[in-house]
Chimera marker file (.cmm) of the C-alpha trace (Angstrom):
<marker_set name="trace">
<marker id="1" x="0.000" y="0.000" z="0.000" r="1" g="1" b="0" radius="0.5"/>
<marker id="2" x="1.326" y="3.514" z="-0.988" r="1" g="1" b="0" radius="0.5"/>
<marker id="3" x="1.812" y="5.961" z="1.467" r="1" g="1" b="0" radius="0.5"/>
<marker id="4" x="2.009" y="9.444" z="0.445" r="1" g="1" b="0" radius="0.5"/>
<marker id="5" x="4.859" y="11.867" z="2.228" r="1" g="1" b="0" radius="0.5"/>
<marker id="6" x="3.880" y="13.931" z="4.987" r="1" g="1" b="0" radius="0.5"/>
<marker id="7" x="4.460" y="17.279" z="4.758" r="1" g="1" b="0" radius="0.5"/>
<marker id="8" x="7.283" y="16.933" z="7.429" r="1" g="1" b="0" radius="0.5"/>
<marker id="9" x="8.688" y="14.046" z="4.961" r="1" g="1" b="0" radius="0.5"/>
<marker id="10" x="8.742" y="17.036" z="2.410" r="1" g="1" b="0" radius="0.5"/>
<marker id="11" x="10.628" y="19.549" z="4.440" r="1" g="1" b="0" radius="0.5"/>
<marker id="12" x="13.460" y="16.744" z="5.788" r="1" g="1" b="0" radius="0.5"/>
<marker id="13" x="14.077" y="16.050" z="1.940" r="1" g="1" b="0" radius="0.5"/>
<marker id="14" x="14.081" y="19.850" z="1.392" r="1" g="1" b="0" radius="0.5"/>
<marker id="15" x="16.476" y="20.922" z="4.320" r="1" g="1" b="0" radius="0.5"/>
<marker id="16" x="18.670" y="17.754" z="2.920" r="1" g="1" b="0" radius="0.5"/>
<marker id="17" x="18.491" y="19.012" z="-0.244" r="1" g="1" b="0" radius="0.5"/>
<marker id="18" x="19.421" y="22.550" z="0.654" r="1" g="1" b="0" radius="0.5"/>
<marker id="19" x="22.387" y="21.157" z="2.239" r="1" g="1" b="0" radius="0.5"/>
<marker id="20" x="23.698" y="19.670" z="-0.908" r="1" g="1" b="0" radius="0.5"/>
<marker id="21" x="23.028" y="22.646" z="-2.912" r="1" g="1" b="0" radius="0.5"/>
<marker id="22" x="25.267" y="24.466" z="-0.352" r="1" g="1" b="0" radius="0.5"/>
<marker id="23" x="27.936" y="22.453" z="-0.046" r="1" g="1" b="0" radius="0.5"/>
<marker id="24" x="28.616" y="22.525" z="-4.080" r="1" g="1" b="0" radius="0.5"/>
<marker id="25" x="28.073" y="26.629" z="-4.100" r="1" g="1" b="0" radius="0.5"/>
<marker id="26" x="30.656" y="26.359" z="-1.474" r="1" g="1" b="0" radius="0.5"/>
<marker id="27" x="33.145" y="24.869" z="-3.598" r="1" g="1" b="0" radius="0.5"/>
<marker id="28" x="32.906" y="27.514" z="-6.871" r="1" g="1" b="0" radius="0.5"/>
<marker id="29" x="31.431" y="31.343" z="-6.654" r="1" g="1" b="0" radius="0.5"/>
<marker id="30" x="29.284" y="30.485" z="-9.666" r="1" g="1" b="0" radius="0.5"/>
<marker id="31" x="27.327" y="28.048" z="-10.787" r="1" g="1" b="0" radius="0.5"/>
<marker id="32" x="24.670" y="27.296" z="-13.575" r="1" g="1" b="0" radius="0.5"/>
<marker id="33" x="21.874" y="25.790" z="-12.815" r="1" g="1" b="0" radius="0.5"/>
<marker id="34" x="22.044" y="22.788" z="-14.916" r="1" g="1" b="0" radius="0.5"/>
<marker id="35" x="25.833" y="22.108" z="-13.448" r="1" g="1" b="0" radius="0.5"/>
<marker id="36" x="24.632" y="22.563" z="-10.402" r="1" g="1" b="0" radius="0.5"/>
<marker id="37" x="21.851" y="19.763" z="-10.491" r="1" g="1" b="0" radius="0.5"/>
<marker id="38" x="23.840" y="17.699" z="-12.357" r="1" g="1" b="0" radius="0.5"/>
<marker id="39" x="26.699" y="17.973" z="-9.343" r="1" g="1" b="0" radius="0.5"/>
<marker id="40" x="24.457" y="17.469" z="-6.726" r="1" g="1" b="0" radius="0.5"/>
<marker id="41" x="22.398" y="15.095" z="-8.551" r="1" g="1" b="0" radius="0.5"/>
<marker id="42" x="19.235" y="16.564" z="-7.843" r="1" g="1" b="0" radius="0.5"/>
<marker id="43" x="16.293" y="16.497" z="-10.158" r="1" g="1" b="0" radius="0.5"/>
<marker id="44" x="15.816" y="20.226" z="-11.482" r="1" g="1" b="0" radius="0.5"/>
<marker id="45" x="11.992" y="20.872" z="-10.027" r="1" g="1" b="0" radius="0.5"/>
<marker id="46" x="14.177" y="19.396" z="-6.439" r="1" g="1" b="0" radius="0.5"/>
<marker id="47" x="16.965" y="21.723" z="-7.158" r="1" g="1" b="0" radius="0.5"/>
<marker id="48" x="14.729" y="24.299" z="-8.008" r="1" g="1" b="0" radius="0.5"/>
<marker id="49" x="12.547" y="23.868" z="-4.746" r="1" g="1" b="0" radius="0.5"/>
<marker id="50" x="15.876" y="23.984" z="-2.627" r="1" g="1" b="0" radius="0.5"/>
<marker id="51" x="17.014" y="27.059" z="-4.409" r="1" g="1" b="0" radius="0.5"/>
<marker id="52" x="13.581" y="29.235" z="-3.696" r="1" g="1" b="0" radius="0.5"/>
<marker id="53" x="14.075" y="27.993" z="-0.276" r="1" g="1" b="0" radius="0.5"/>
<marker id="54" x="17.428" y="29.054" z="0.089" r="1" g="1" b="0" radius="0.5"/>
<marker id="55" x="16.855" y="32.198" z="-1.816" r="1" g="1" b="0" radius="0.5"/>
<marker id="56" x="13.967" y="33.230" z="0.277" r="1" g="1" b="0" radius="0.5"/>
<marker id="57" x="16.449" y="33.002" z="3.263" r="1" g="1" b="0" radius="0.5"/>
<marker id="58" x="18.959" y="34.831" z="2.121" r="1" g="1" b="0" radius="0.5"/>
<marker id="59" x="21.585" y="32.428" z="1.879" r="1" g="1" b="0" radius="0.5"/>
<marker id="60" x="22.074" y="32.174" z="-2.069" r="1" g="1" b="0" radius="0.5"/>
<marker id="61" x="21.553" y="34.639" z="-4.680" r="1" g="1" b="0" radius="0.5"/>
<marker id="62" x="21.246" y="34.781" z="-7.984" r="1" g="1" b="0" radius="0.5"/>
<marker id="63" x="23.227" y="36.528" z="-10.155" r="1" g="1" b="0" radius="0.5"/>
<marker id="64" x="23.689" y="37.894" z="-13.679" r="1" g="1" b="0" radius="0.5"/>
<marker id="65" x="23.871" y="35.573" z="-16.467" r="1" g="1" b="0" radius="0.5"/>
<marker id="66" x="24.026" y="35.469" z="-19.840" r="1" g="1" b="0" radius="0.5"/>
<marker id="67" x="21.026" y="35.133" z="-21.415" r="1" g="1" b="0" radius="0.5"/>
<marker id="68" x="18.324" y="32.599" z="-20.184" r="1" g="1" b="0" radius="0.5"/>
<marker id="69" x="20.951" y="30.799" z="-17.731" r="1" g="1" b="0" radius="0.5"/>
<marker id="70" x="20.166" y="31.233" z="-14.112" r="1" g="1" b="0" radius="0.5"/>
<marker id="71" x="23.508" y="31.536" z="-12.323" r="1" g="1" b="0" radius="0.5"/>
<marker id="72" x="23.443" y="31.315" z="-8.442" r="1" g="1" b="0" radius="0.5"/>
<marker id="73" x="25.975" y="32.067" z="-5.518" r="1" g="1" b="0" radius="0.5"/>
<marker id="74" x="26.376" y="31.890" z="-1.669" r="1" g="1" b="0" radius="0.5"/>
<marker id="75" x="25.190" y="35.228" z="-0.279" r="1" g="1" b="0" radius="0.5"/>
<marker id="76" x="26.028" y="36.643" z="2.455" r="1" g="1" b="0" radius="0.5"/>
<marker id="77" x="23.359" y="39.316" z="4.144" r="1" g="1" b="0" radius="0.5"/>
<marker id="78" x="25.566" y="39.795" z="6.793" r="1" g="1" b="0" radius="0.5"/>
<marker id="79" x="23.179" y="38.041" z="9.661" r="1" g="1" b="0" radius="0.5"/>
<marker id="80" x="24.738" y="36.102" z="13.036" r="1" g="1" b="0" radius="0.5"/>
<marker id="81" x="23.594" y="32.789" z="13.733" r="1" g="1" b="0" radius="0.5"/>
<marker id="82" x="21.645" y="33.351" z="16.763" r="1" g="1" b="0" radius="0.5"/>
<marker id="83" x="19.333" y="31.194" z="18.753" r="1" g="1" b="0" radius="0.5"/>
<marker id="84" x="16.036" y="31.884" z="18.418" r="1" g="1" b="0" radius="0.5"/>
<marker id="85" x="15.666" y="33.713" z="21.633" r="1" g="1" b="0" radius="0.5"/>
<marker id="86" x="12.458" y="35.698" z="23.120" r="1" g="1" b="0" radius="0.5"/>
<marker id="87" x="12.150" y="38.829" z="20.522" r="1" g="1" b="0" radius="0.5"/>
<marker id="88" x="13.887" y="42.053" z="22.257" r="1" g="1" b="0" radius="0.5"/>
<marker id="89" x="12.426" y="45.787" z="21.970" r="1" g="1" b="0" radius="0.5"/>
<marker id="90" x="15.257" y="46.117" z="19.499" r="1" g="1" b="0" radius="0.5"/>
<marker id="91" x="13.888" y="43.240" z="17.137" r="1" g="1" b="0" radius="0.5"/>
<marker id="92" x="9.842" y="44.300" z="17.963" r="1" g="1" b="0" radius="0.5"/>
<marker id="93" x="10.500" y="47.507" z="16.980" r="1" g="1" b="0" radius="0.5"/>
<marker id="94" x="12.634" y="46.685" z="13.365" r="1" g="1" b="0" radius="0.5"/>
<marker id="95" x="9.634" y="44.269" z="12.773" r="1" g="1" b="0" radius="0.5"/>
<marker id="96" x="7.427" y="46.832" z="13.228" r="1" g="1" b="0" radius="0.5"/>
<marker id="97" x="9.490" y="48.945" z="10.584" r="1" g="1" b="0" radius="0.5"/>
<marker id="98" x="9.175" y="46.541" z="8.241" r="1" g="1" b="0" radius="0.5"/>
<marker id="99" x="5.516" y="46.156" z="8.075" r="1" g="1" b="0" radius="0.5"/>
<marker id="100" x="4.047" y="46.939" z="5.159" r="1" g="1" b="0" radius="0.5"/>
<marker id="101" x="8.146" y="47.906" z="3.270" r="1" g="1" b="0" radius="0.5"/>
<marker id="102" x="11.269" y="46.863" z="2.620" r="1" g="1" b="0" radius="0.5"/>
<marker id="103" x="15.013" y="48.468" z="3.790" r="1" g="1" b="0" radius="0.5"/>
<marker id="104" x="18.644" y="48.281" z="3.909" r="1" g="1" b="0" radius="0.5"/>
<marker id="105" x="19.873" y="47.966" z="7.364" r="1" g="1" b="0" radius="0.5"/>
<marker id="106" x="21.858" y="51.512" z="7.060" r="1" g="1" b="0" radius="0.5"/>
<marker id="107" x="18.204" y="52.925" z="6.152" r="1" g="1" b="0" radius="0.5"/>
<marker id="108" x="16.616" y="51.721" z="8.754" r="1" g="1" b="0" radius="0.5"/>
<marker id="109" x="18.893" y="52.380" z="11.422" r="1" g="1" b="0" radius="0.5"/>
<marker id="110" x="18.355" y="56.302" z="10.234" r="1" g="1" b="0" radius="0.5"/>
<marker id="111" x="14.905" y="55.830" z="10.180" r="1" g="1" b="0" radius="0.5"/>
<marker id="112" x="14.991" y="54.222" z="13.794" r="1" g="1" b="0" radius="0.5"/>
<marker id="113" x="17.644" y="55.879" z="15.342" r="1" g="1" b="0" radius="0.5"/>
<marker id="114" x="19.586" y="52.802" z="15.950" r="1" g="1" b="0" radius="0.5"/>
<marker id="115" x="23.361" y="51.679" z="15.376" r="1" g="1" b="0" radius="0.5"/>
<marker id="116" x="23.387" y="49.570" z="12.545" r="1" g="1" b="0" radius="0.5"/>
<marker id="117" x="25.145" y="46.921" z="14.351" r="1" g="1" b="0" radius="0.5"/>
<marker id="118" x="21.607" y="47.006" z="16.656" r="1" g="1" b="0" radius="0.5"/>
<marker id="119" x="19.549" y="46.585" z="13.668" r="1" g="1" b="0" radius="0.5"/>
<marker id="120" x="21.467" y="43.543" z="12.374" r="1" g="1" b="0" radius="0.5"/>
<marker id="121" x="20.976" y="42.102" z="15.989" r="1" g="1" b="0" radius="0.5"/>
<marker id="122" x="18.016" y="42.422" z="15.783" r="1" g="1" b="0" radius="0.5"/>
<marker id="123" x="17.584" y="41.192" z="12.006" r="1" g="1" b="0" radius="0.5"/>
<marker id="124" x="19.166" y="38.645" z="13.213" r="1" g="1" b="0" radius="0.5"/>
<marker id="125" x="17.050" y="37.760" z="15.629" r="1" g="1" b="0" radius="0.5"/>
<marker id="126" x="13.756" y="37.856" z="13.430" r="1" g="1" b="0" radius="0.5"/>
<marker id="127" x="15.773" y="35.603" z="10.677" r="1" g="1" b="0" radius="0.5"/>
<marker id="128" x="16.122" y="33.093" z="13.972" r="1" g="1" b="0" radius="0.5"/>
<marker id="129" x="12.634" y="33.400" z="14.310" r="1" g="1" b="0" radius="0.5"/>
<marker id="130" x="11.952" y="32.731" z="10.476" r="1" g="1" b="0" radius="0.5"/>
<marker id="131" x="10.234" y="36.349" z="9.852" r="1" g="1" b="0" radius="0.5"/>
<marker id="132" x="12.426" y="38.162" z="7.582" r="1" g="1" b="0" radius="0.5"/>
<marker id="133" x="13.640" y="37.780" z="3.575" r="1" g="1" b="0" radius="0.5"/>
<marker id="134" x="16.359" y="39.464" z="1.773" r="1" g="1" b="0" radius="0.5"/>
<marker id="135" x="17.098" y="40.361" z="-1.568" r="1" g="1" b="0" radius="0.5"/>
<marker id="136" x="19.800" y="41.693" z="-3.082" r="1" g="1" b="0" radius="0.5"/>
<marker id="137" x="20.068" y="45.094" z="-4.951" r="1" g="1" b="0" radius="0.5"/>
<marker id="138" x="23.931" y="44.677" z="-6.092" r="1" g="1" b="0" radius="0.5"/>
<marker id="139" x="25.678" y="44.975" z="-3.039" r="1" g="1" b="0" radius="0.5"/>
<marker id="140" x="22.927" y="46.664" z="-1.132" r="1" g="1" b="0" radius="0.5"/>
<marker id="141" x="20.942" y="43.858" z="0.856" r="1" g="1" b="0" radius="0.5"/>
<marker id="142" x="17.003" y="44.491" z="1.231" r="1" g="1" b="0" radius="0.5"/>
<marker id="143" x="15.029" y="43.055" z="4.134" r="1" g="1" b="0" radius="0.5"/>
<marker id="144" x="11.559" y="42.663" z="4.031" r="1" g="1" b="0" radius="0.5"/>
<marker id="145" x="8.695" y="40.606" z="6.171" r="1" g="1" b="0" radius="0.5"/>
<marker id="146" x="7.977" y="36.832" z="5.254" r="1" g="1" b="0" radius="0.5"/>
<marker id="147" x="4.593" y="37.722" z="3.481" r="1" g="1" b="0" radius="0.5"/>
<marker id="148" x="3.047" y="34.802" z="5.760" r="1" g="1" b="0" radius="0.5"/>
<marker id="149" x="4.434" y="36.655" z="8.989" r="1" g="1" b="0" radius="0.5"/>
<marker id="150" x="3.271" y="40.306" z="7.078" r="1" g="1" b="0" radius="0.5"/>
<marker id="151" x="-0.165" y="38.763" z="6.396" r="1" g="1" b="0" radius="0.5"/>
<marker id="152" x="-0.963" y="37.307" z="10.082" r="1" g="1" b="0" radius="0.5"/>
<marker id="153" x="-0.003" y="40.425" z="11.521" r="1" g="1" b="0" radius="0.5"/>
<marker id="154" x="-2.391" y="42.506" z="9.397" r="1" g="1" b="0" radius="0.5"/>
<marker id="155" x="-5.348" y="40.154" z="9.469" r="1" g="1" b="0" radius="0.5"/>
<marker id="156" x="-5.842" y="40.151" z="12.952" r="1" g="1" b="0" radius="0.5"/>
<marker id="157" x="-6.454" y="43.691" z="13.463" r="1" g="1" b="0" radius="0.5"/>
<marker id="158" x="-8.236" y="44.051" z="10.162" r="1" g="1" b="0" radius="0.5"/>
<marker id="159" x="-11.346" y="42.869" z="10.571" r="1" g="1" b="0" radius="0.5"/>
<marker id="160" x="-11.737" y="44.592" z="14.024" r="1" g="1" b="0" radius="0.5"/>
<marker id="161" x="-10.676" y="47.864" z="12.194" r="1" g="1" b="0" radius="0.5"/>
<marker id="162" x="-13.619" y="47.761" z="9.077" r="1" g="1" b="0" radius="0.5"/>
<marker id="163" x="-16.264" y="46.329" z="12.093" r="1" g="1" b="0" radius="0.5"/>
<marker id="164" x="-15.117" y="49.926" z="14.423" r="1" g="1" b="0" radius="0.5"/>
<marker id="165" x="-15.291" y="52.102" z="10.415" r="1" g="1" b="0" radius="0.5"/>
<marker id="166" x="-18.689" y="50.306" z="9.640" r="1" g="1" b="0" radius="0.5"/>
<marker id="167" x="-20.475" y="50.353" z="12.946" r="1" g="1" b="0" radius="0.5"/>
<link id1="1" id2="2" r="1" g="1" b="0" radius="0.2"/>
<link id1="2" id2="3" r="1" g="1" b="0" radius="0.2"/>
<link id1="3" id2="4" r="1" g="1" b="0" radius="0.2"/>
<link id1="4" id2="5" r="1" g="1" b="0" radius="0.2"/>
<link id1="5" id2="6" r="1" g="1" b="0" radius="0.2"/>
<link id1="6" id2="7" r="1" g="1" b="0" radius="0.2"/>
<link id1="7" id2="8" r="1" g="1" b="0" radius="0.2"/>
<link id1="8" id2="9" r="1" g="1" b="0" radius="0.2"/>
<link id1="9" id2="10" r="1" g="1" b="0" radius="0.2"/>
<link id1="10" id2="11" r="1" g="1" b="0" radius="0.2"/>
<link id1="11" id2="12" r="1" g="1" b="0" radius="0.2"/>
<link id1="12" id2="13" r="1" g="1" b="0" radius="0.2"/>
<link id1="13" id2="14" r="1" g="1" b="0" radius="0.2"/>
<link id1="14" id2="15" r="1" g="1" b="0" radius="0.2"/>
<link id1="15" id2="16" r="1" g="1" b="0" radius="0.2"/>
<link id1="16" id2="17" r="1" g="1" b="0" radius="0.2"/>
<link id1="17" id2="18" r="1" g="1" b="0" radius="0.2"/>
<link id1="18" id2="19" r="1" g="1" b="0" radius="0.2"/>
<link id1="19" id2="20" r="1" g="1" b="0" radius="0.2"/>
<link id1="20" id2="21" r="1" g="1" b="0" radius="0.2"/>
<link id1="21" id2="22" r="1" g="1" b="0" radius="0.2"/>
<link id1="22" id2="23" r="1" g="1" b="0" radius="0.2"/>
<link id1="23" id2="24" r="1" g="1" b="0" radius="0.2"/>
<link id1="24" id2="25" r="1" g="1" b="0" radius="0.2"/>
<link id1="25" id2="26" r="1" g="1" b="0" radius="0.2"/>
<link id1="26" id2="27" r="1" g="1" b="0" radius="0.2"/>
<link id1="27" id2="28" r="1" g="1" b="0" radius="0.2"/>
<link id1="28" id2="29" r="1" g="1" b="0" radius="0.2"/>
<link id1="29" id2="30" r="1" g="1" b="0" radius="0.2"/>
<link id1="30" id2="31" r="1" g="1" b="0" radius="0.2"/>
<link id1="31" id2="32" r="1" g="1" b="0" radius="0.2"/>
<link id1="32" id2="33" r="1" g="1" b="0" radius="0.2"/>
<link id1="33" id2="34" r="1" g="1" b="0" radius="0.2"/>
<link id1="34" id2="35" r="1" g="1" b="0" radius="0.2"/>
<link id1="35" id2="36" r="1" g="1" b="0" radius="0.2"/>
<link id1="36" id2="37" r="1" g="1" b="0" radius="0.2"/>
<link id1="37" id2="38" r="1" g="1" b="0" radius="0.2"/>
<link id1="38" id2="39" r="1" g="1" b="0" radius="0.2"/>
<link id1="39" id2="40" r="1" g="1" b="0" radius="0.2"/>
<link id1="40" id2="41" r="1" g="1" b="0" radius="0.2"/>
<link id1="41" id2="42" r="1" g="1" b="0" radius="0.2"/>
<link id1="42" id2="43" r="1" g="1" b="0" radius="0.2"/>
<link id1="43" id2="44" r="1" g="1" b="0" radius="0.2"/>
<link id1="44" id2="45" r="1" g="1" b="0" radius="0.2"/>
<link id1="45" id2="46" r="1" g="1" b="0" radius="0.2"/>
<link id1="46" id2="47" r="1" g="1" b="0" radius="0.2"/>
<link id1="47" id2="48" r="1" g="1" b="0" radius="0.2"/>
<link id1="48" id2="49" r="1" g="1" b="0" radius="0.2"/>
<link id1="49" id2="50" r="1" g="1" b="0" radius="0.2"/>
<link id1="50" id2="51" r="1" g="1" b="0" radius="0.2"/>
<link id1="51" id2="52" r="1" g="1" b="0" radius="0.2"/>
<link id1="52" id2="53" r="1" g="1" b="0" radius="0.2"/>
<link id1="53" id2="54" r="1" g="1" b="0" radius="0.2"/>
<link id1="54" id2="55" r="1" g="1" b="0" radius="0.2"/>
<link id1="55" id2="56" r="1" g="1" b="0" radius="0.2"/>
<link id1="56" id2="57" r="1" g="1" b="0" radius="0.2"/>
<link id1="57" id2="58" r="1" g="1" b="0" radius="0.2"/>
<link id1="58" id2="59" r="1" g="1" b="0" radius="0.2"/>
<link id1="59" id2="60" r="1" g="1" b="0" radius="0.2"/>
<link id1="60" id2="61" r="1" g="1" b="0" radius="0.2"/>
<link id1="61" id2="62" r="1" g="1" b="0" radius="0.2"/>
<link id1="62" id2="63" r="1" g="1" b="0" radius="0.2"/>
<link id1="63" id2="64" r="1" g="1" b="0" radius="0.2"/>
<link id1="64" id2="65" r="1" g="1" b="0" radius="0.2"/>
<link id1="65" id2="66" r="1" g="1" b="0" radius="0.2"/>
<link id1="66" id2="67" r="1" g="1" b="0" radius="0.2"/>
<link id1="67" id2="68" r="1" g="1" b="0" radius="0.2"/>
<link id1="68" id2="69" r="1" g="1" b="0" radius="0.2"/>
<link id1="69" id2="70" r="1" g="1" b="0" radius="0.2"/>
<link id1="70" id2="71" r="1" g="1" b="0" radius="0.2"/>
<link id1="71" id2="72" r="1" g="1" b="0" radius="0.2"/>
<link id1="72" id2="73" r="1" g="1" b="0" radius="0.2"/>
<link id1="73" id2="74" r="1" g="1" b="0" radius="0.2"/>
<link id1="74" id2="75" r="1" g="1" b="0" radius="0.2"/>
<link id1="75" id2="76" r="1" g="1" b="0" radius="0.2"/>
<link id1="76" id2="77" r="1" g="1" b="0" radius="0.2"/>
<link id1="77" id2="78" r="1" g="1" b="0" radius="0.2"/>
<link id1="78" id2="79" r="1" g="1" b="0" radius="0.2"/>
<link id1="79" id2="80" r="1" g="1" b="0" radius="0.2"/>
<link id1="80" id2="81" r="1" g="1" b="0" radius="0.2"/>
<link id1="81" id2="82" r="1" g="1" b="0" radius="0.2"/>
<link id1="82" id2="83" r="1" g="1" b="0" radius="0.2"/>
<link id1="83" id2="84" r="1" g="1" b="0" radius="0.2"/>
<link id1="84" id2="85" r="1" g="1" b="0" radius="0.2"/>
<link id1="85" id2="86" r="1" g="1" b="0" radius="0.2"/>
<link id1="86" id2="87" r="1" g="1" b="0" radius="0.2"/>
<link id1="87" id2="88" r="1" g="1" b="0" radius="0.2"/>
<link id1="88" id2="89" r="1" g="1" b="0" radius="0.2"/>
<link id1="89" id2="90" r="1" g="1" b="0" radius="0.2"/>
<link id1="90" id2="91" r="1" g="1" b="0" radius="0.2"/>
<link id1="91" id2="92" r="1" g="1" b="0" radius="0.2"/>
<link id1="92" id2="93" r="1" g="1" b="0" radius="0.2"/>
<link id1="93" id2="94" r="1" g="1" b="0" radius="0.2"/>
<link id1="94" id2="95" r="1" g="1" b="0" radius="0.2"/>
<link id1="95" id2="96" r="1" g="1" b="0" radius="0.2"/>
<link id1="96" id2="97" r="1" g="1" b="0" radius="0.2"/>
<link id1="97" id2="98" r="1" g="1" b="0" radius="0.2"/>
<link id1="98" id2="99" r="1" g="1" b="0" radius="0.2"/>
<link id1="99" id2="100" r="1" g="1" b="0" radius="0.2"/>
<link id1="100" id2="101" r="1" g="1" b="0" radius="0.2"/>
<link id1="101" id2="102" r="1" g="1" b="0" radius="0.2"/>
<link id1="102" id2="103" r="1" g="1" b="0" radius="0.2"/>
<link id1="103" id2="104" r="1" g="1" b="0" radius="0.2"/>
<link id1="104" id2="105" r="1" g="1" b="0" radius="0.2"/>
<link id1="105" id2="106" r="1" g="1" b="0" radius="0.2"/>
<link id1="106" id2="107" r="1" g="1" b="0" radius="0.2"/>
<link id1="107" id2="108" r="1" g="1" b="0" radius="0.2"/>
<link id1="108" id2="109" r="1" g="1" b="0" radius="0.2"/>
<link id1="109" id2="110" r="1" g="1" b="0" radius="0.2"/>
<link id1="110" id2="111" r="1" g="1" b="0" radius="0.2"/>
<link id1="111" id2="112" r="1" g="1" b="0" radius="0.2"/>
<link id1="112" id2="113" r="1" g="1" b="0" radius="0.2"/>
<link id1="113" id2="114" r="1" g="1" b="0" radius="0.2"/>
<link id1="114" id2="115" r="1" g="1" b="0" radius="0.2"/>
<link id1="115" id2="116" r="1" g="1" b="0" radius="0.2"/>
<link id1="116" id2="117" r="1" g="1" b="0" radius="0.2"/>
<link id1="117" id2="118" r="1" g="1" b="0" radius="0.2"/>
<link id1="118" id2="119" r="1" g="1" b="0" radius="0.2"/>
<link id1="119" id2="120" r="1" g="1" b="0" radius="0.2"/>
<link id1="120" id2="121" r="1" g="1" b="0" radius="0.2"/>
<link id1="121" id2="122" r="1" g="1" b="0" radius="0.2"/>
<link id1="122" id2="123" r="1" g="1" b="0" radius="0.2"/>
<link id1="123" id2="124" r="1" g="1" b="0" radius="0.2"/>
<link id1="124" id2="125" r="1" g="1" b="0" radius="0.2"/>
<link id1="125" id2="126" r="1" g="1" b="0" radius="0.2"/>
<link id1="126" id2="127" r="1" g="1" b="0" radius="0.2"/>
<link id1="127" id2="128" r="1" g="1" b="0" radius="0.2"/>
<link id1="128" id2="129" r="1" g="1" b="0" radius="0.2"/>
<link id1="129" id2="130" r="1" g="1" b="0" radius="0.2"/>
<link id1="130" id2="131" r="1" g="1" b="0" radius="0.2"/>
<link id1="131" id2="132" r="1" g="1" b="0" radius="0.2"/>
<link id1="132" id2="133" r="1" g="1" b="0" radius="0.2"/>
<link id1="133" id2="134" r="1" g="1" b="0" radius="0.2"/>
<link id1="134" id2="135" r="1" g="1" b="0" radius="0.2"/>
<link id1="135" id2="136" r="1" g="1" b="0" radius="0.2"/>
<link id1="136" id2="137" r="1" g="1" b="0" radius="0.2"/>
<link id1="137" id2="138" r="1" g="1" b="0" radius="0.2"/>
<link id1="138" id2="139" r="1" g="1" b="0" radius="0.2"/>
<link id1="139" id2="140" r="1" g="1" b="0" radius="0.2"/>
<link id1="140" id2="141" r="1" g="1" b="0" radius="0.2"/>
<link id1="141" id2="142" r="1" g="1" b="0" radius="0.2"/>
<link id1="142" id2="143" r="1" g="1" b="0" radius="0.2"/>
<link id1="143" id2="144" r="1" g="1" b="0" radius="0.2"/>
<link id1="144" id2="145" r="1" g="1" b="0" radius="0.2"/>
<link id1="145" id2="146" r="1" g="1" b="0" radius="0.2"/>
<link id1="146" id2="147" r="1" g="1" b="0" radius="0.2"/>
<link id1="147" id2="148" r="1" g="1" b="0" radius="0.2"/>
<link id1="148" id2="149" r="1" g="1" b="0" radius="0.2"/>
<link id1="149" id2="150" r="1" g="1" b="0" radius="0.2"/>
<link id1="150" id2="151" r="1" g="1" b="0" radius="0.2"/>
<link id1="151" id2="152" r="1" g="1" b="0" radius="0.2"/>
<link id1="152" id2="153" r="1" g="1" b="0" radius="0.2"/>
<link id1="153" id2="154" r="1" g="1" b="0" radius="0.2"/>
<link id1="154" id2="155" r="1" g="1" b="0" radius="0.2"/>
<link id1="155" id2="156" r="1" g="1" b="0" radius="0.2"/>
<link id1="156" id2="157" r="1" g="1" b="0" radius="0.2"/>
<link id1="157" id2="158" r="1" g="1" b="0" radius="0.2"/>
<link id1="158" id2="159" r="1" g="1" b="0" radius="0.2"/>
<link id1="159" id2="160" r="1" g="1" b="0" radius="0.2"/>
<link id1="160" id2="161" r="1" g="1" b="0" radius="0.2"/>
<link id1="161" id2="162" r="1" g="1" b="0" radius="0.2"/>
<link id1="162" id2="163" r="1" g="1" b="0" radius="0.2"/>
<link id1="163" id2="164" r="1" g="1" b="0" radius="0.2"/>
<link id1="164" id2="165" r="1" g="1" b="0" radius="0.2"/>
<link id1="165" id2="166" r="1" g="1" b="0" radius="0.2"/>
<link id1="166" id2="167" r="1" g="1" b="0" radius="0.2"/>
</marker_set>
C-alpha cells in the first residue's frame, strides 16, 4: 500500500536538499543551474525547490547571467547565527518597521535611530525566528517581512478595524 509523504517528509528532503546545494556553491562562486543539479544530482523541479528555499532566506543569490541561464551564488546578508531567543524591543520595533516595506539595514537604522550593528541584531534575531527575507540590490541587501508573517499580523487587526469604520 502507498503511502504518500507527509508534509514533514517534504521539508526533511528539502532541508537535505538545501544542504547539498550548499555544499557545491561552497566549492565555486558560480554556478549554472544545470551544473549545479547535475553535481548534486538533484532532479531540477528538487533543485529548483531547494534554491527558492534558500533564496527566500537569504543564503544564495542569484546573479547575472548570460542570457536565459540562471547563475546562483552563496550570499552573504551579513546576519549572526543566533538562537532563536524571546524577541527584544530592538527586534519588535525593526519588525514593526518593516511592516508593510522593505530596507537596507543603514536605512533603517536612520529611520529608527539605531546603530546599525543594533539593527542587524536584531535582524538577526527575526531571521532566527523565520520572519524576515532578503534580496539583493547589487551589493545593497534588502530586508523585508515573510509575506506569511506580514499577512498574520495585518489580518488580525483588520477585521476589528472595518467592524469599528462600519459600525
Amino acid at each position: 500500500m502507498f503511502n504518500p509523504p507527509t508534509l514533514e517528509d517534504l521539508q526533511e528532503t528539502r532541508r537535505a536538499n538545501e544542504k547539498l546545494v550548499l555544499r557545491a556553491l561552497e566549492s565555486k562562486p558560480e554556478w549554472v543551474e544545470t551544473e549545479l543539479a547535475k553535481t548534486t544530482g538533484l532532479a531540477l523541479s528538487h533543485l529548483r525547490a531547494a534554491l527558492a528555499s534558500l533564496l527566500d532566506q537569504g543564503r544564495v543569490r542569484r546573479l547575472p547571467g548570460t542570457g536565459t541561464r540562471a547563475v546562483y551564488g552563496l550570499a552573504d546578508p551579513g546576519l549572526a547565527d543566533v538562537p532563536a531567543t524571546p524577541l527584544t524591543e530592538d527586534a519588535k520595533r525593526v519588525r514593526d518597521y518593516l511592516e508593510g516595506r522593505a530596507d537596507s539595514a543603514l536605512y533603517m537604522s536612520e529611520q529608527l535611530r539605531m546603530t546599525r550593528e543594533d539593527v542587524m541584531k536584531a535582524l538577526s534575531l527575526l531571521n532566527a525566528h523565520g520572519m524576515i527575507t532578503c534580496t539583493f540590490v547589487g551589493s545593497l541587501v534588502i530586508f523585508r517581512l515573510k509575506e506569511t508573517q506580514a499577512l498574520g499580523q495585518e489580518q488580525a487587526p483588520a477585521p476589528t478595524g472595518k467592524k469599528k469604520q462600519v459600525a
